[in-house]
C-alpha positions as CSV (number, residue, x, y, z in Angstrom):
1,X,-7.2,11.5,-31.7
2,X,-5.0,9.5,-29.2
3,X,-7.0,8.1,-25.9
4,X,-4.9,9.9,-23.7
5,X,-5.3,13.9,-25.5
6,X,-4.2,16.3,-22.8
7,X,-5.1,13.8,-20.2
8,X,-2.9,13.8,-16.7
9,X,-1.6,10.7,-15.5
10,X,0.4,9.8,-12.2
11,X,2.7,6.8,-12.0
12,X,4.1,5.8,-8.8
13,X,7.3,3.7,-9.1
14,X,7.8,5.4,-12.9
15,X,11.2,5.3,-13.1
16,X,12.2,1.9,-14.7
17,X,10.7,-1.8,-15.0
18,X,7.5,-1.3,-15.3
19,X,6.7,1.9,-14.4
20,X,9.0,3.3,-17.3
21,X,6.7,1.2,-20.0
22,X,3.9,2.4,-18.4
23,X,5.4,5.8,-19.0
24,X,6.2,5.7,-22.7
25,X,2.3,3.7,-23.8
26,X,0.8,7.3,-22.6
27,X,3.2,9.6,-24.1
28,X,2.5,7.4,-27.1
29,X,-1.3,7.9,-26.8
30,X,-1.5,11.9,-26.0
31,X,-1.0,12.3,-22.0
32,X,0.8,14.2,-19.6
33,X,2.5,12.1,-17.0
34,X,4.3,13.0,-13.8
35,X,6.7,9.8,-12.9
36,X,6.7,9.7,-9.1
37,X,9.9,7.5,-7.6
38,X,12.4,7.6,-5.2
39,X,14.9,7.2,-8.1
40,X,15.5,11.0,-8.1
41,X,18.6,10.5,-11.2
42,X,17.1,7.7,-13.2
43,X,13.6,9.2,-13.4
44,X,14.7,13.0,-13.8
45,X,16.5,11.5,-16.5
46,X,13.9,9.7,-18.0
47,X,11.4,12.5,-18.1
48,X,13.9,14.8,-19.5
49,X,14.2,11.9,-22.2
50,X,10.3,12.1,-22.8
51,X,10.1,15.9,-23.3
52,X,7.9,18.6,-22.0
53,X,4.6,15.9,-21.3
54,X,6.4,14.2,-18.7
55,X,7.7,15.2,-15.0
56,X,9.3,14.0,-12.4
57,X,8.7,14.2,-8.9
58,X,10.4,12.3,-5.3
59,X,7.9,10.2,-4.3
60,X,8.5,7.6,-1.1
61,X,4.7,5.9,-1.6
62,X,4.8,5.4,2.4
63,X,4.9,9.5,3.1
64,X,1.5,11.1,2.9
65,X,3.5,14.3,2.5
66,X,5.4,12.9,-0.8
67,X,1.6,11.7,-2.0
68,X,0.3,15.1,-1.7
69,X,3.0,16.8,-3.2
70,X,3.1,14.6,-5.9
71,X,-0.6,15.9,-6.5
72,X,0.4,19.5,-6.4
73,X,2.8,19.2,-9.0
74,X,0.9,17.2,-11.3
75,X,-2.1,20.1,-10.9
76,X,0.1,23.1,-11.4
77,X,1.6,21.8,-14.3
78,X,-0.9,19.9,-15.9
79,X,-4.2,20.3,-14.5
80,X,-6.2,18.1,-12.3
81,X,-5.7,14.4,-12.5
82,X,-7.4,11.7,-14.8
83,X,-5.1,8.8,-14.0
84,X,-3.6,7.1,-11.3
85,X,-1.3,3.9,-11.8
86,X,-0.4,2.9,-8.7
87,X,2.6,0.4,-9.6
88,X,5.4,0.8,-6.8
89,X,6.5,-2.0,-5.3
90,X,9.2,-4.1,-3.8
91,X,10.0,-8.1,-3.9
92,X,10.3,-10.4,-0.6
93,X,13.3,-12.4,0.1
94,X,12.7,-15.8,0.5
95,X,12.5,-17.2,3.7
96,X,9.7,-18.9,5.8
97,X,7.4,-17.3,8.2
98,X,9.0,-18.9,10.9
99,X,12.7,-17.7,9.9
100,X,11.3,-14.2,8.6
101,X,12.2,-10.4,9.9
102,X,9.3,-8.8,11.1
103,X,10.3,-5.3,10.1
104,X,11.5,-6.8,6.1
105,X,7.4,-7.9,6.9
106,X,6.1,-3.8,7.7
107,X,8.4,-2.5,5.2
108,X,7.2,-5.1,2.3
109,X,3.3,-4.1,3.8
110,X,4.4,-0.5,4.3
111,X,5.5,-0.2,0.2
112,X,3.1,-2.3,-1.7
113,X,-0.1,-2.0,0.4
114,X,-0.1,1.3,2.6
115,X,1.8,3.0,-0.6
116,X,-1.3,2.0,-2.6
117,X,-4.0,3.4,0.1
118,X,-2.0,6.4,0.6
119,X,-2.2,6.8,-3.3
120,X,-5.8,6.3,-3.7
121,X,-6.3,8.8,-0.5
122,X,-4.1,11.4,-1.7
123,X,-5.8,11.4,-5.3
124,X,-9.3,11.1,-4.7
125,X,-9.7,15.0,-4.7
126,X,-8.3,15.9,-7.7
127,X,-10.1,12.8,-9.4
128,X,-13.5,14.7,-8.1
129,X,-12.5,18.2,-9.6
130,X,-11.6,16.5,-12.4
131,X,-15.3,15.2,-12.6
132,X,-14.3,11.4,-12.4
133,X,-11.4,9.2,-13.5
134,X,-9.7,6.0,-13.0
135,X,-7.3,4.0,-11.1
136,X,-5.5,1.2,-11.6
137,X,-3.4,-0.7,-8.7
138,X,-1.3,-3.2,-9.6
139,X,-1.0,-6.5,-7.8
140,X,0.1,-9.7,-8.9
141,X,-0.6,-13.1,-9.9
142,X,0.0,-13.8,-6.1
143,X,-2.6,-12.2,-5.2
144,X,-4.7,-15.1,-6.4
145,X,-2.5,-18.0,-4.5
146,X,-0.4,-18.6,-1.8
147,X,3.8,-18.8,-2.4
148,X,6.2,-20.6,0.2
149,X,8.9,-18.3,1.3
150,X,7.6,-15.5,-0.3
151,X,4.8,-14.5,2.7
152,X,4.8,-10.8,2.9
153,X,4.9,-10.0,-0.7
154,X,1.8,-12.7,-1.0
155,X,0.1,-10.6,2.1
156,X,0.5,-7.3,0.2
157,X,-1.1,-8.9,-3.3
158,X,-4.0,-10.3,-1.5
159,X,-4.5,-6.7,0.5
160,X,-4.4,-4.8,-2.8
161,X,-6.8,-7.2,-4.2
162,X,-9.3,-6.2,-1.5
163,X,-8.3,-2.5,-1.3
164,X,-9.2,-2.2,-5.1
165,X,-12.4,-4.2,-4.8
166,X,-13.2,-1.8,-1.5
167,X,-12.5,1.4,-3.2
168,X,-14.7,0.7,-6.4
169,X,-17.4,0.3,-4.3
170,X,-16.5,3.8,-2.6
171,X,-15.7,5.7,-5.3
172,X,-18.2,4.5,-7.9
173,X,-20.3,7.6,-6.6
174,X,-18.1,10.4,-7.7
175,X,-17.7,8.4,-11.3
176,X,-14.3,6.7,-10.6
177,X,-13.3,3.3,-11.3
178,X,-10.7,1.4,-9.8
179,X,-9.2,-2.1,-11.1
180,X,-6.7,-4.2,-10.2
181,X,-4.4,-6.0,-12.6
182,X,-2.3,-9.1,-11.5
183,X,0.6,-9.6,-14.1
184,X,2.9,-12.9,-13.9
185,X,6.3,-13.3,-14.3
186,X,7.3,-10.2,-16.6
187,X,10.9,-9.1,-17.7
188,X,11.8,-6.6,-16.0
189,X,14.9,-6.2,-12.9
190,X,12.3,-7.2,-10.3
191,X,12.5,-10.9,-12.2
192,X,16.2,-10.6,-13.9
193,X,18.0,-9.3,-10.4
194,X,18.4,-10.6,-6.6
195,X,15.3,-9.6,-4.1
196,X,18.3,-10.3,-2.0
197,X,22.0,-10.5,-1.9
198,X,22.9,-14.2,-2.3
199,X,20.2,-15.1,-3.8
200,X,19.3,-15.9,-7.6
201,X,16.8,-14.0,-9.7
202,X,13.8,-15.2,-9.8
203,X,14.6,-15.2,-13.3
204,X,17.4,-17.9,-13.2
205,X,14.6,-20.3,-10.9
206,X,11.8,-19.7,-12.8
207,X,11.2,-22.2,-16.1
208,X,7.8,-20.9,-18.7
209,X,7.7,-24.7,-20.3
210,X,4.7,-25.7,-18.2
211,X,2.7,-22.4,-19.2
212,X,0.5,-22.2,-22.2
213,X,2.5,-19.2,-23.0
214,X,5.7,-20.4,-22.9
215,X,7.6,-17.1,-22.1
216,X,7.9,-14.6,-19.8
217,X,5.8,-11.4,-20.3
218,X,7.2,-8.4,-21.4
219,X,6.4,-5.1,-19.7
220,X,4.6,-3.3,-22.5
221,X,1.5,-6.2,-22.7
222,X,1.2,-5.5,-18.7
223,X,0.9,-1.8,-20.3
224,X,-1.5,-2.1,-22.6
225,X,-3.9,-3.6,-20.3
226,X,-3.6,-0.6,-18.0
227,X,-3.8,2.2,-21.2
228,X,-7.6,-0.2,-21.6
229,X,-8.6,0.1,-18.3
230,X,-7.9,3.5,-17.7
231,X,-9.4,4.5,-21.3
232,X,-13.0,5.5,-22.0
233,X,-13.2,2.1,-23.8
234,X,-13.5,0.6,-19.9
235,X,-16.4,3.0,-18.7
236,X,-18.2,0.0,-17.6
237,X,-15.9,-1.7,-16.1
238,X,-14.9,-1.4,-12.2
239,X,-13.5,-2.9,-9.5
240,X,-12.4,-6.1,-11.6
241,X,-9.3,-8.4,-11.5
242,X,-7.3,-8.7,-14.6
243,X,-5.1,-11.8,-14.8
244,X,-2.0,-11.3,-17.3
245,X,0.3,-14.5,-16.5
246,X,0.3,-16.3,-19.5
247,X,-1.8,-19.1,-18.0
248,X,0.8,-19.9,-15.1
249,X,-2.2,-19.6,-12.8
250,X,-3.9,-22.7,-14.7
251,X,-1.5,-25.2,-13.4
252,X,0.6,-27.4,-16.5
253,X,-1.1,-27.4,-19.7
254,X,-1.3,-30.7,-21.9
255,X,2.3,-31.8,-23.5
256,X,2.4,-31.3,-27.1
257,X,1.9,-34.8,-29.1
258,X,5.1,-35.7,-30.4
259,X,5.2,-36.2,-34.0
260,X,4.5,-39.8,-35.3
């Protein structure tokens, strides 16, 4: 039997990157998933490509309104919620503090940090009919350091670092867990395209040969993680920070010897 047998599953920021691998690893293992974006074309599209276990719904993660009636939907067609994966987010443009916009600052907050809270607020109910369940917020690799130019999106990591932390503690009492996972530099359009006009991807910046993996991720091992720590194989673990970067927090690893 898959892990995921009529299980009910909310993604936030579903419709591509990500989200979308996210999307197909529980289809693969059994669930039913409602895709929550504000990509209304690409992720009608996509759940229509998935079949009859996977909705879509409008979801801007900074409306409470949009949170709750992402809930509704996923309830009335699939029953009350096992899952959430909150994985919405949005990339800084690089700039320093001093030369930074303070509303690119709220907006970049608003999205990866607020949008998170809001998740975990509007889901907590259904979790509790539901008898327990788990959530999963995902964060990044700079959540674990700082970045030059890259200061609000560092800000939001860190404060979905502490949010999951905070809200395993809270929640541990109605039998849900919450985790964080912090992936590196993964393939996906948040890497491969601008955060900004006139600038390059981070792709085209960014060089793996220092790494101990020396490649970028690819978004279906940032997947698998989450399908493990949503999954009754991770009952006893909670509000714990998983680190998928290919060693790129490490610093440079030892030079191969060169062949005599």
């Amino acid at each position: 039997m898959a892990r995921f047998e009529d299980k009910t599953v909310l993604i936030s920021g579903g419709a591509g990157g990500q989200g979308a691998a996210h999307l197909r690893a529980y289809i693969e293992e059994g669930a039913n998933v409602v895709i929550g974006d504000i990509r209304d074309e690409d992720g009608a599209a996509l759940a229509a490509r998935c079949g009859p276990r996977a909705h879509y719904v409008h979801l801007d993660v900074t409306k409470e309104e949009d949170w709750a009636a992402a809930v509704t939907a996923a309830e009335e067609r699939y029953g009350p919620l096992d899952v959430l994966v909150n994985n919405a987010g949005i990339p800084s443009p690089a700039v320093l503090i001093e030369d930074g916009d303070p509303a690119t600052w709220r907006e970049i907050l608003d999205v990866n940090l607020t949008g998170q809270y809001l998740g975990i607020r509007a889901v907590v109910p259904s979790l509790r009919r539901n008898g327990g369940g788990a959530i999963v917020n995902i964060a990044s690799m700079a959540a674990d350091v700082g970045i030059a130019y890259l200061s609000p999106y560092v800000a939001s990591k860190w404060g979905v670092r502490g949010l999951s932390q905070t809200a395993a503690l809270e929640l541990a009492r109605y039998g849900i867990r919450v985790n964080a996972v912090h992936p590196g530099v993964v393939r996906t359009p948040f890497i491969t395209e601008p955060a900004a006009p006139n600038e390059p991807p981070v792709g085209d910046t960014f060089s793996p040969d220092a790494l101990a993996v020396k490649r970028l991720a690819e978004p279906d091992e940032i997947s698998r993680i989450i399908l493990y720590l949503t999954s009754a194989d991770a009952d006893f673990v909670t509000g714990a920070d998983f680190v998928i970067d290919g060693g790129l927090l490490l610093g440079p690893v030892v030079p191969a010897e060169k062949a005599a």
